[in-house]
C-alpha positions in Angstrom: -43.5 50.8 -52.3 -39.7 50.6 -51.4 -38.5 52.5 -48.2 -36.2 55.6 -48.4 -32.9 53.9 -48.1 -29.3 54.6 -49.0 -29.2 53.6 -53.1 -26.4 50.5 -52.9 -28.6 48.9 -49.8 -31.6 49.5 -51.8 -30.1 47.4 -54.4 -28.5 45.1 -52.1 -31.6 44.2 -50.1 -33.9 44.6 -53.1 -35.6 40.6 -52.6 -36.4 42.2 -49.4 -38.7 45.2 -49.7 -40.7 43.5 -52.4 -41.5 40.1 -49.8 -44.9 39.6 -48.4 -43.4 39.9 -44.7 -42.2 43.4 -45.7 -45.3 44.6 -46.6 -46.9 43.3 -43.9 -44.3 45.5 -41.6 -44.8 48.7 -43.3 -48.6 48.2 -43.3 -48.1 47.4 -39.1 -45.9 51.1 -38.7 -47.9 52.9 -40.9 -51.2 52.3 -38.3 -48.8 52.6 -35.3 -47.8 55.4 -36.4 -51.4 57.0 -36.5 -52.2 56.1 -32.8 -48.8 55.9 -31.2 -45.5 57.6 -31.1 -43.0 55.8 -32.5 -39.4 55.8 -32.2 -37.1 56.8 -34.1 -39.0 59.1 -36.2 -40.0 57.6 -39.9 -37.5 59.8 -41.6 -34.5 58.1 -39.2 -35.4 54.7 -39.3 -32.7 53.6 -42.0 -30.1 56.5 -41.1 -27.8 53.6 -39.8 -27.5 53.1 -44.1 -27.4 56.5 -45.1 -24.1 57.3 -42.9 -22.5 53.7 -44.5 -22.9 52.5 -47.7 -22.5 49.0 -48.0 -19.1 49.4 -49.7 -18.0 51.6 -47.1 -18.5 49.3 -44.5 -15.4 48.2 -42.4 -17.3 46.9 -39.1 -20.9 45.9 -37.9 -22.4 46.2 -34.2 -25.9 44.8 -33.6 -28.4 45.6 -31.1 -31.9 44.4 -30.0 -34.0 46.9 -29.9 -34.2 51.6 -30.1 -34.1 53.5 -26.9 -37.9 53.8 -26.5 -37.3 57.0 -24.5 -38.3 60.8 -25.8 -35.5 62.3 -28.3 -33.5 59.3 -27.4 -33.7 56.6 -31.0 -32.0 58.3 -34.1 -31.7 54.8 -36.1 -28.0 53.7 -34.7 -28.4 51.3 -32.3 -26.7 52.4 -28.7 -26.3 56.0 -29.8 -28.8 58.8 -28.7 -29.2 62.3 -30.2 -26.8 65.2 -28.9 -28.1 66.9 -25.7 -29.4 63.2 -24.3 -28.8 61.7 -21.2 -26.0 59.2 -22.0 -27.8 55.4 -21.1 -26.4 53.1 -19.1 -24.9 50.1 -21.6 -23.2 53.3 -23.6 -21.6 54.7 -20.6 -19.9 51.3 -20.2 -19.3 51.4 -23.6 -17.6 54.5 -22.9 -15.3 52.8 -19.9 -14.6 49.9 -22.1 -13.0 52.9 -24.5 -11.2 54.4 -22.1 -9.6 51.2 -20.9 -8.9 50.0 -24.4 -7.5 53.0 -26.2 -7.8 56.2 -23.5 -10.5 58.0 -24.7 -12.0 60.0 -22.1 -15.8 59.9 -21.8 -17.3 62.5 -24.1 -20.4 65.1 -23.7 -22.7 63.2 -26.0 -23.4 59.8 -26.6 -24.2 60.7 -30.6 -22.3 57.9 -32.5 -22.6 58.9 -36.2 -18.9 59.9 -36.4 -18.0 55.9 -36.0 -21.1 55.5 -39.0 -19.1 58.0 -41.4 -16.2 56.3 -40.8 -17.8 52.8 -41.8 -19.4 51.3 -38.7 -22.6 50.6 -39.7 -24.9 50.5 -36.3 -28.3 48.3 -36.3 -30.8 47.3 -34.3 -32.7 43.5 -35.3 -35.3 45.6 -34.2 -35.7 49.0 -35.8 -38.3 50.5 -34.8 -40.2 50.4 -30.8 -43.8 52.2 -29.4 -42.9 55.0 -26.9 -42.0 53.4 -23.3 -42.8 50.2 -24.6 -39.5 47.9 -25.1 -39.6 45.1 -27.4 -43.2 46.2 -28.6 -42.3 46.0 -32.3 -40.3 42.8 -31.5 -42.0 39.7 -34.0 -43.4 41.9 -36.7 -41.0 41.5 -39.3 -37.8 43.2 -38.5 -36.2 40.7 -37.6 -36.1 38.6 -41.2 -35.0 42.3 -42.2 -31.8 42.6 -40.1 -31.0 39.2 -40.9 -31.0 39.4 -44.5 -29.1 43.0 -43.9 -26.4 40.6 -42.0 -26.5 37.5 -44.4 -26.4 39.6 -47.7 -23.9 42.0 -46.5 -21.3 39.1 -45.1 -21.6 37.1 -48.3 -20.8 40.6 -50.4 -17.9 41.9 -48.9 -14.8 41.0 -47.4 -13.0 41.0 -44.4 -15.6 42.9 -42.0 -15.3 43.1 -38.2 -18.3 41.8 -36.3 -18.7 43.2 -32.3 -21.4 40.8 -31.6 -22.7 41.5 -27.8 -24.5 39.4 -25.8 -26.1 36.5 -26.3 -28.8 37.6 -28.4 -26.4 39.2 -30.5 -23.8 36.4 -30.9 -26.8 34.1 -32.2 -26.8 36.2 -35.1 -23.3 34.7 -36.2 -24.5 31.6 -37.6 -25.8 34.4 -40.4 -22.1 35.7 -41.2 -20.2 33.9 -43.9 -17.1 33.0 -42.3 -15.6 31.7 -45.6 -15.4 35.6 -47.0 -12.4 36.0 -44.0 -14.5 38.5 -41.5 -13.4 38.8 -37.5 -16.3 37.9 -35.4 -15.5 39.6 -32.0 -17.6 38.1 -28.5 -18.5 39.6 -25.7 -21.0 39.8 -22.8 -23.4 42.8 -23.6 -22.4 46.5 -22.3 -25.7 46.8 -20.0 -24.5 47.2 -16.3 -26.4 43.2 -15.5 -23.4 41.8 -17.5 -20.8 44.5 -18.6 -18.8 42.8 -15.7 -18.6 39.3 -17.0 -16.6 39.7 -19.5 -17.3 43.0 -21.5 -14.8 45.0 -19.2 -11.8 44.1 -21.1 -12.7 42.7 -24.1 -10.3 45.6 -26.3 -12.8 44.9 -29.0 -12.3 48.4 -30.7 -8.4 47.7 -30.9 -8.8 43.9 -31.8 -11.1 45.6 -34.5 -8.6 48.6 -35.7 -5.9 45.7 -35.4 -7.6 43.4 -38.0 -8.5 46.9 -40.3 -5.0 47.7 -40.2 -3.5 44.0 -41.0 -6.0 43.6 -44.2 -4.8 47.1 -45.5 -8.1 48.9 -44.5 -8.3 52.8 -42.9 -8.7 52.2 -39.1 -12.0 53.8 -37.6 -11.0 56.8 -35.1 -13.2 55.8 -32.2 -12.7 58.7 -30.0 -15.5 60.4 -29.9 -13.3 63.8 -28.3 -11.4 64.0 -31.8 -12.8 66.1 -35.1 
């Protein structure tokens, strides 16, 4: 049985959802599910696809792993629900944004404007057990997300790719650099290592830069605008 899932990534990612390993993983949720509480919930799991189409997408940020926190995990990775404490790596994700293009900090960390606009948000890992992080780590989605990142950079064009941190920059031996995408490095946002290099980077104007050079609409990444 194929997953609920945006109609041109349920093409795109069709080898996928009928593998062994992907039956194993929906077998694993559908008993975690039954004894643990699971975040996000099942019907926001693959939301990050449903805001972006795979034609629509312009730029790709990766995380690790959901917010394992109550109300936190909505199926973008580093954004949280309206009305949620903003975490830590976002707030510095924030800074970064005011240093790069002014945008002041805004009331909640809720990202889906960026995914209408084309920024298509994932986590390797999609799915976590309730204060438990990395406890879905190993079980499959990770072949997932990589397929997601291989299949995607060999059918499009010119994407922007914000890989942060290390575990994130390991995923660019999966890009095709021959399709002309901008792979964009930087330590990751959490407050260990925001300082090392993250302050500073002007990856969201390195990104609308590259957009704007290749003819593509630039993505308005203040959150304070309609």
């Amino acid at each position: 049985m194929k997953p609920k899932i945006e109609s041109t990534w349920l093409a795109l990612l069709s080898d996928e959802f009928e593998a062994d390993y992907f039956s194993t993983l929906r077998d694993f949720l559908a008993v975690e599910r039954t004894s643990e509480t699971v975040y996000p919930p099942d019907k926001q799991v693959f939301d990050a696809f449903k805001y972006t189409p795979v034609e629509k997408v312009k730029v790709v940020i990766l995380g690790q792993d959901p917010y394992h926190g109550p109300n936190q995990a909505h199926g973008l990775c580093f954004s949280v629900n309206d009305g949620i404490k903003i975490p830590p790596s976002l707030r510095n994700i924030f800074k970064e944004l005011n240093s790069d293009i002014g945008m002041k900090e805004p009331s909640s960390g809720n990202l889906t404007k960026w995914a209408s606009q084309g920024v298509l948000m994932i986590n390797a890992t999609m799915t976590v057990r309730a204060k438990n992080a990395g406890s879905h780590q190993g079980k499959g989605w990770e072949q997932f997300t990589d397929a997601v990142i291989q299949n995607l950079s060999n059918e499009r064009k010119n994407l922007v790719f914000l890989l942060w941190g290390k575990y994130a920059q390991n995923k660019s031996s999966l890009i095709n650099y021959e399709n002309g995408h901008l792979i964009l490095k930087a330590p990751h946002p959490s407050p260990f290592s925001a300082y090392t290099g993250f302050f500073g980077c002007k990856h969201f104007s390195k990104a609308n830069n590259f957009l704007l050079e290749k003819g593509v609409e630039t993505i308005d990444w203040n959150l304070n605008t309609q």
